[in-house]
C-alpha positions, -999 to +999 in steps of 0.1 A: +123-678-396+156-677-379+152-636-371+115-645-358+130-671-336+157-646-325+130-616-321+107-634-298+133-648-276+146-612-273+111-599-266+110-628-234+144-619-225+131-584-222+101-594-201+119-612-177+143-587-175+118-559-166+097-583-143+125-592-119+142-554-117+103-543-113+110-562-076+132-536-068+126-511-043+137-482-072+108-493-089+079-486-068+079-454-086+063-459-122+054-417-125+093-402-131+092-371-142+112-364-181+133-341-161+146-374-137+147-395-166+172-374-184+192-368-150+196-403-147+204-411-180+232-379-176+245-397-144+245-433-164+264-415-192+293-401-165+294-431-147+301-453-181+323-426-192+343-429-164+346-467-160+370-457-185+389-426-181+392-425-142+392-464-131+402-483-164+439-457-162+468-476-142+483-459-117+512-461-093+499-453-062+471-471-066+473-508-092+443-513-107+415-494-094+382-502-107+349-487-096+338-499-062+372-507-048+388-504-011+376-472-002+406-463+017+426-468-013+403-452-038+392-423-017+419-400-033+407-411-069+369-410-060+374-371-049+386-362-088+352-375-106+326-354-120+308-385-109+315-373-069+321-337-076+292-329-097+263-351-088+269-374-056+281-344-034+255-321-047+226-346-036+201-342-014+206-377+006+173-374+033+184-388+063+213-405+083+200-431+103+228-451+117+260-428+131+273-431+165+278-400+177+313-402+189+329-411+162+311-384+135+331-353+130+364-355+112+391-369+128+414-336+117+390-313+134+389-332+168+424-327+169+422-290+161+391-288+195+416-307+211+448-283+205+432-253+210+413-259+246+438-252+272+427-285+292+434-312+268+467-328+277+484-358+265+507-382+283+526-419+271+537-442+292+576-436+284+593-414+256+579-418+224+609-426+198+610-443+163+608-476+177+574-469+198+554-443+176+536-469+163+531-493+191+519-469+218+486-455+223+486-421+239+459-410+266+446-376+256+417-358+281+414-327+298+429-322+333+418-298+360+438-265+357+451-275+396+472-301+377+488-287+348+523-292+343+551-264+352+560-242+319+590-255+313+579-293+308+592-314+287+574-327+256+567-365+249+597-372+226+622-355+250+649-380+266+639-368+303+606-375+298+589-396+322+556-399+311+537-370+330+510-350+319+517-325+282+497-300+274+490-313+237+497-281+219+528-284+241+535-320+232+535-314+192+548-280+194+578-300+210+577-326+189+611-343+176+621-330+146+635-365+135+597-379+140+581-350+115+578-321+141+543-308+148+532-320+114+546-355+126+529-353+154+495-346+141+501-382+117+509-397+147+479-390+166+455-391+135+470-429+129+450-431+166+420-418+157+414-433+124+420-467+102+443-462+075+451-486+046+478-506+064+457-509+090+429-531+068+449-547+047+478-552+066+483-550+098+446-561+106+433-575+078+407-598+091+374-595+105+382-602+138+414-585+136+401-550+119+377-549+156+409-548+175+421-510+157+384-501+156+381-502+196+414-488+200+404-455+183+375-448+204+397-457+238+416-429+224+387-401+217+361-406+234+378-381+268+380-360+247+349-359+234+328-366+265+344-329+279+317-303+281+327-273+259+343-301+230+312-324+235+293-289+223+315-277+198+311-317+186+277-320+178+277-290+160+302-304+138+285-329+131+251-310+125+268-283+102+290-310+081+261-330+072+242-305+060+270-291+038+262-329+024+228-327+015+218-349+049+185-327+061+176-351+092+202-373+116+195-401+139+223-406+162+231-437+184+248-424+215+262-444+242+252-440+277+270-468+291+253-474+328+285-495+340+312-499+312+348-505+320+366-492+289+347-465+279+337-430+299+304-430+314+301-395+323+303-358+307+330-340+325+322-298+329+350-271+319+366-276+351+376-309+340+370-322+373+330-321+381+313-351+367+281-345+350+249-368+347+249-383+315+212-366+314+238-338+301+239-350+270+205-343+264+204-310+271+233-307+247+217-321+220+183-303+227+205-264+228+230-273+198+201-287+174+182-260+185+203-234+184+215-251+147+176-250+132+175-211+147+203-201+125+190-218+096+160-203+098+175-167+100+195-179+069+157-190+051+172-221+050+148-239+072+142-269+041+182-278+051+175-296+085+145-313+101+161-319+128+177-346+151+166-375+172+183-399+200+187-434+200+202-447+237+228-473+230+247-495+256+271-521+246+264-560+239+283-574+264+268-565+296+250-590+317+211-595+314+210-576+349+231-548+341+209-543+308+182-540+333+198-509+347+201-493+315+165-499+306+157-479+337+178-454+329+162-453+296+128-452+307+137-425+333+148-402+308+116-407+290+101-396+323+123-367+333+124-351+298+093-361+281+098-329+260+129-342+250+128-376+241+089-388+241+083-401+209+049-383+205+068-353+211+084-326+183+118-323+190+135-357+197+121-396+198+145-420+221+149-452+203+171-485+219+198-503+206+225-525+219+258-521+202+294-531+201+314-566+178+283-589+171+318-619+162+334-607+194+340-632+221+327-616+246+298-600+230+265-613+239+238-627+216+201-608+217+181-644+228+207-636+258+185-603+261+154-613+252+134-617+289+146-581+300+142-564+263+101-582+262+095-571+294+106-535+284+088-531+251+054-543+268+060-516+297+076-491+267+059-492+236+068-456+225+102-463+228+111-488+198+140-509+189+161-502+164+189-532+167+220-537+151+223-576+135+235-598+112+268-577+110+294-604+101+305-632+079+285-657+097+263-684+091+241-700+114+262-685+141+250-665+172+257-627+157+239-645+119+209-656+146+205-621+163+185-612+129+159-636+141+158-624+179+159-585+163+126-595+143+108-610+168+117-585+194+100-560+172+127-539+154+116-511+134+152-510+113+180-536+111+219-517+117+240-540+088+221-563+082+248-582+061+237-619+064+207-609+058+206-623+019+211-656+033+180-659+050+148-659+025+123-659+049+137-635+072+136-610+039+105-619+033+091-608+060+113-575+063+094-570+026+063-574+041+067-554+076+086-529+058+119-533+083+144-513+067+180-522+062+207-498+074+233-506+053+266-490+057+289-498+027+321-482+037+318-493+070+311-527+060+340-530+038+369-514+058+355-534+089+365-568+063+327-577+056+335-572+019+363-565-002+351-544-021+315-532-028+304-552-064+309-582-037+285-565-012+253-579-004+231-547-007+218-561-047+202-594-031+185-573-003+175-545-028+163-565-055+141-587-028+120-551-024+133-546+011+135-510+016+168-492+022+186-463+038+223-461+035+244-446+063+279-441+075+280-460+106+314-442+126+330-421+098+348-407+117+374-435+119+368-444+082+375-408+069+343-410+051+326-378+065+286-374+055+268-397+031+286-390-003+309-416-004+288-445+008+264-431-021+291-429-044+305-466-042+271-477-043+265-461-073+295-471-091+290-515-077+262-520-105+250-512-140+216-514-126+217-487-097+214-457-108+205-419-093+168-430-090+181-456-071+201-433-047+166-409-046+145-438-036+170-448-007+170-411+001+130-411+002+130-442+020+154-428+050+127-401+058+099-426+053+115-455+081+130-428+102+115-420+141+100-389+128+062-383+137+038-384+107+034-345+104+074-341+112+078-366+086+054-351+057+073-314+064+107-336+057+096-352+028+077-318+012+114-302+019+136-329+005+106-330-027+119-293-033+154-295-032+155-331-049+140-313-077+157-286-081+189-307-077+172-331-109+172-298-134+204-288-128+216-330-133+195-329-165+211-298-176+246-311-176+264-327-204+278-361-200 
């Protein structure tokens, strides 16, 4: 009687079991193929495995990792898996539907664009020494050729220096041998570009705090990004590097900035002097995708990339009237390039968004917005919202509230989304409309959201049947280039997860991305054959 008791409450235990994972969004699949079955059972098999021999070893660099930790600190450990090696960086991942553009190419190669264009020149405000190289931020953009510097100038750790213009293959050429030489110098200026461990857990190791490096990077980068013949070369980084990662589509937020005080506003030509409209951009991002998909399609490659698509972004702290101004300006570009950025149109859809620190104090909430953005989306209704919210610890607090302003206001995706879980009706209804969640893991966790990613809300929102496309947010700055890693340390947080889990959220970033219907049935069909191909060689391996 005793093993009948036990039997049946095993059998309910089972049932509730299934009925509450079946609320997933990994279950609205019930016809797997044997082959994806077996792949996934392969990847469970490697994952366990490893818990084991790869995270359960101690180490002295790195005290008890454990899958899921800091990234920054696991990165090194991550890259020696068969777990990352074999199957995460092999996948096909869909789309990336929440990058900002300048901050998406590796910080390593923006310094190699930057020391080999004759223009790009550096300059401190006094020598740099022992004392200052980690205290000063260097300003690094290109200068008209009427204004370089005599041959014989002095580099930036020299004692005559006086804090004049370097040419930066000059400046690290020259650089003091006591500081590292040129490869010191490249450290130094990489520490600018990018958040290293020290700076999270250290240095910056709150919230609020971590915002502080993060805007400091992009006051470093982005004149050198925003010149002409780097902007180019840029973009094409970014195209070619996420396709080496399995990402066939990209979505990228890029910021326009009408009237911003921090932040460059313009595209500067290879003269380095002529200022051109920002309506530049555009064009770049029209010839380099283009130019991109033309390649590919000599290659017979043309399943690799569907393509990419703009979504205007201005920061959240301008005033209601200066949003205004860049509603026009967004509106006008609908007008003047209608083959460009019409949403019924091919080759790129124009979404809006309003970024920058949701916690920062002088960040504004959406309700602040909400007249000018109504206003626009009854005049614009081709032109959606896809608004970042609910990134940050709060609750109840204004950046926790934009997730209801973001809802009402009609947003087709949430950016973060973190304080989402604690809102049950606000999920419910993302369930129901089918708003997706870009959650960016990495990003979350160096930006001290989480700790580490078991500790990550993405289960709660997941297992509520919201649907879910995971992206990388600015990887530039968290060394996390393309998609694998935030797939990676998703896939290692839970038992449950598993690789159709990461398919499903690679499905889903294709279904909610700004692609028209046929565009996005051509995307699917291309992912269908490479995920499957990609499944046989899994099932295949031996775990």
């Amino acid at each position: 009687m005793t093993s009948q008791v036990l039997a049946d409450y095993l059998q309910r235990r089972e049932k509730l079991i299934a009925e509450d994972r079946a609320l997933r969004v990994d279950h609205v699949r019930a016809n797997y193929t044997a082959a994806e079955l077996k792949a996934d059972d392969v990847v469970r098999a490697i994952r366990t495995r490893e818990a084991d021999s790869v995270w359960g070893v101690e180490r002295e660099d790195v005290p008890h990792p454990y899958p899921g930790m800091e990234f920054l600190n696991a990165k090194d450990i991550i890259l020696k898996t068969d777990l990352f090696s074999k199957i995460v960086s092999k996948m096909p991942k869909g789309g990336l539907l929440h990058v900002h553009q300048n901050a998406s190419v590796e910080a390593k190669l923006l310094l190699d664009l930057a020391l080999n264009h004759p223009a790009i020149h550096i300059r401190v405000p006094g020598r740099i020494n022992a004392s200052s190289l980690d205290t000063v931020l260097p300003d690094i953009q290109p200068i008209p050729a009427e204004q370089y510097p005599a041959a014989d100038v002095v580099g930036i750790t020299d004692v005559s220096y006086t804090g004049d213009w370097v040419p930066i293959k000059k400046a690290r050429e020259l650089f003091d041998p006591e500081l590292g030489g040129p490869a010191g110098f490249d450290k130094w200026v990489l520490s600018m570009f990018v958040i290293n461990p020290s700076d999270a857990f250290s240095t910056y190791n709150t919230s609020m705090k971590i915002w502080l490096k993060f805007g400091s990077t992009f006051a470093v980068t982005d004149r050198i990004i925003r010149f002409l013949p780097i902007q180019r070369e840029y973009l094409r980084l970014l195209i070619r590097s996420s396709i080496a990662d399995g990402i066939s589509y990209i979505e990228v937020r890029t910021s326009f900035f009408v009237k911003c005080l921090t932040f460059v506003r313009h595209i500067l030509a290879e003269d380095a002097k002529t200022k051109l409209g920002l309506h530049e951009l555009l064009f770049i991002f029209q010839e380099v995708t283009n130019e991109i998909k033309a390649e590919l399609k000599a290659e017979g490659r043309e399943d690799d990339f569907a393509g990419l698509k703009i979504i205007y972004s201005t920061l959240r702290m301008i005033s209601p009237q200066e949003l205004e101004i860049e509603l026009e300006q967004c509106s006008r570009f609908k007008q003047h390039f209608p083959d460009l950025i019409a949403g019924k149109f091919d080759e790129f859809y124009l979404g809006f968004d309003l970024v920058g620190h949701e916690d920062g104090a002088k960040s504004k909430p959406l309700i602040d917005y909400a007249e000018p953005l109504l206003r626009f989306s009854e005049r614009h209704p081709d032109i959606p919202f896809l608004f970042h919210a609910g990134e940050t610890l709060g609750d109840g607090t204004a950046a926790d509230m934009n997730l209801y302003d973001a809802i009402l206001l009609g947003t087709k995706r949430i950016g973060h989304g973190f304080s989402l879980a604690k809102h049950p009706k606000l999920m419910e209804i993302c369930r129901e409309k089918k708003i997706a969640i870009e959650v960016c893991p990495i990003s979350n966790e160096v930006l001290r959201l989480t700790s580490s990613m078991p500790m990550h809300p993405l289960p709660v929102i997941m297992n509520q049947g919201i649907p879910v496309v995971l992206s990388s947010d600015d990887p530039a700055i968290f060394n996390s280039m393309g998609l694998s890693f935030d797939f990676f340390q998703v896939l290692v947080a839970s038992e449950v997860t598993g690789l159709l889990t990461l398919g499903q959220m690679a499905r889903d970033s294709i279904t909610y991305s700004m692609l028209d219907e046929q565009s996005k049935r051509a995307a699917m069909d291309a992912w269908e054959r490479r995920w499957h191909k990609f499944i046989e060689e899994v099932a295949a391996m031996s775990p």
